[in-house]
C-alpha positions as CSV (number, residue, x, y, z in Angstrom):
1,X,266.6,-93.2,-22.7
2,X,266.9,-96.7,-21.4
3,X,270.8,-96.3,-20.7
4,X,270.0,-94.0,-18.0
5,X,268.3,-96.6,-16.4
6,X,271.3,-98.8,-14.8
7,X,273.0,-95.6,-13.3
8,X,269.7,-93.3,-12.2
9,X,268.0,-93.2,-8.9
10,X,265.2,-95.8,-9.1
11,X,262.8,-97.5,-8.0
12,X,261.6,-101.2,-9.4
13,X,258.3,-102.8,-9.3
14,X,254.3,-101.6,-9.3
15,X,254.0,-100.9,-5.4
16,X,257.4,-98.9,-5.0
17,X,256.7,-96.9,-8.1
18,X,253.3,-96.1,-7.1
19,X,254.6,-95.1,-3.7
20,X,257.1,-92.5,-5.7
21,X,254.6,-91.1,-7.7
22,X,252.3,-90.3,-5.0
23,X,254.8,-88.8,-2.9
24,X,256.0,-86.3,-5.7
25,X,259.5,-88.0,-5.7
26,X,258.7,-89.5,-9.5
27,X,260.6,-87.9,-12.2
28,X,259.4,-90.5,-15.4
29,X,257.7,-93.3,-15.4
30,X,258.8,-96.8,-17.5
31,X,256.0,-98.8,-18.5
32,X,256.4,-102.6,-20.6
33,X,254.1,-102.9,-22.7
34,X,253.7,-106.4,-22.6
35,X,252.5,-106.3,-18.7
36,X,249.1,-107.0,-18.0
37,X,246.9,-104.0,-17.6
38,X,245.4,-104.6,-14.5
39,X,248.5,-104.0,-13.3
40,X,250.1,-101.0,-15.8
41,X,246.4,-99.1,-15.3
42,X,246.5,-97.6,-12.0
43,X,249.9,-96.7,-12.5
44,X,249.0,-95.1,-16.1
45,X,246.2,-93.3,-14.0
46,X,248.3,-92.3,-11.4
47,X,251.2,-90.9,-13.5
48,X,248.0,-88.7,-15.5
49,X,246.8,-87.5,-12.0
50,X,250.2,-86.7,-11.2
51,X,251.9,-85.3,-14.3
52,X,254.7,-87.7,-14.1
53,X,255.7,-88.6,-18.2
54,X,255.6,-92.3,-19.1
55,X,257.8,-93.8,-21.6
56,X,256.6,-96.9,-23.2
57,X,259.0,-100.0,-23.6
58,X,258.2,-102.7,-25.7
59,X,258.9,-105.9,-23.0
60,X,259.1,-106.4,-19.6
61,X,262.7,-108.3,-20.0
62,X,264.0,-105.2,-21.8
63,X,263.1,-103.0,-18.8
64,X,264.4,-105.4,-16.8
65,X,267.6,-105.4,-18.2
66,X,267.3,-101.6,-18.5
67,X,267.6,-102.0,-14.9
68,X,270.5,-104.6,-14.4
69,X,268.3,-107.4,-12.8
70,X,267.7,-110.5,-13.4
71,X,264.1,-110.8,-14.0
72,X,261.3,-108.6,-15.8
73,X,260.3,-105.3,-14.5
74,X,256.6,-103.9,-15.1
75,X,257.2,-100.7,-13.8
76,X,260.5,-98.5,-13.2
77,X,260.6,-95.3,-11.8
78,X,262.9,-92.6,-11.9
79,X,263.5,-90.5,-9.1
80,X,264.0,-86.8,-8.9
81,X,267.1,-84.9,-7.8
């Protein structure tokens, strides 16, 4: 699932992601598990609201280099077609 990731239409980050889900452009959701809750929380409540999946990933580097960048990612989103 990951491997789709560096090619897909995406967005990176809590604010962008939560700005695709509530605009119904959100195909999954990417969560790391090791982000803080504060932040993952609305975003887990959003997705639910929403009926966007979420996928669980174990770190926040393994998203991020899911994604090709450089740095840790919290949150990815997919986008739909």
């Amino acid at each position: 699932m990951l491997s789709q990731l560096s090619t897909a239409s995406k967005v990176v980050g809590v604010k962008q992601s939560a700005k695709a889900i509530k605009s119904g452009r959100a195909a999954r959701v990417y969560i790391a598990l090791d982000a803080e809750q504060r932040v993952l929380r609305p975003i887990c409540e959003l997705c639910r609201q929403m009926q966007v999946s979420v996928e669980e990933v174990a770190t926040m580097a393994e998203l991020g280099d899911a994604c090709m960048i450089d740095v840790g990612a919290a949150v990815v989103t997919v986008l739909a077609e």
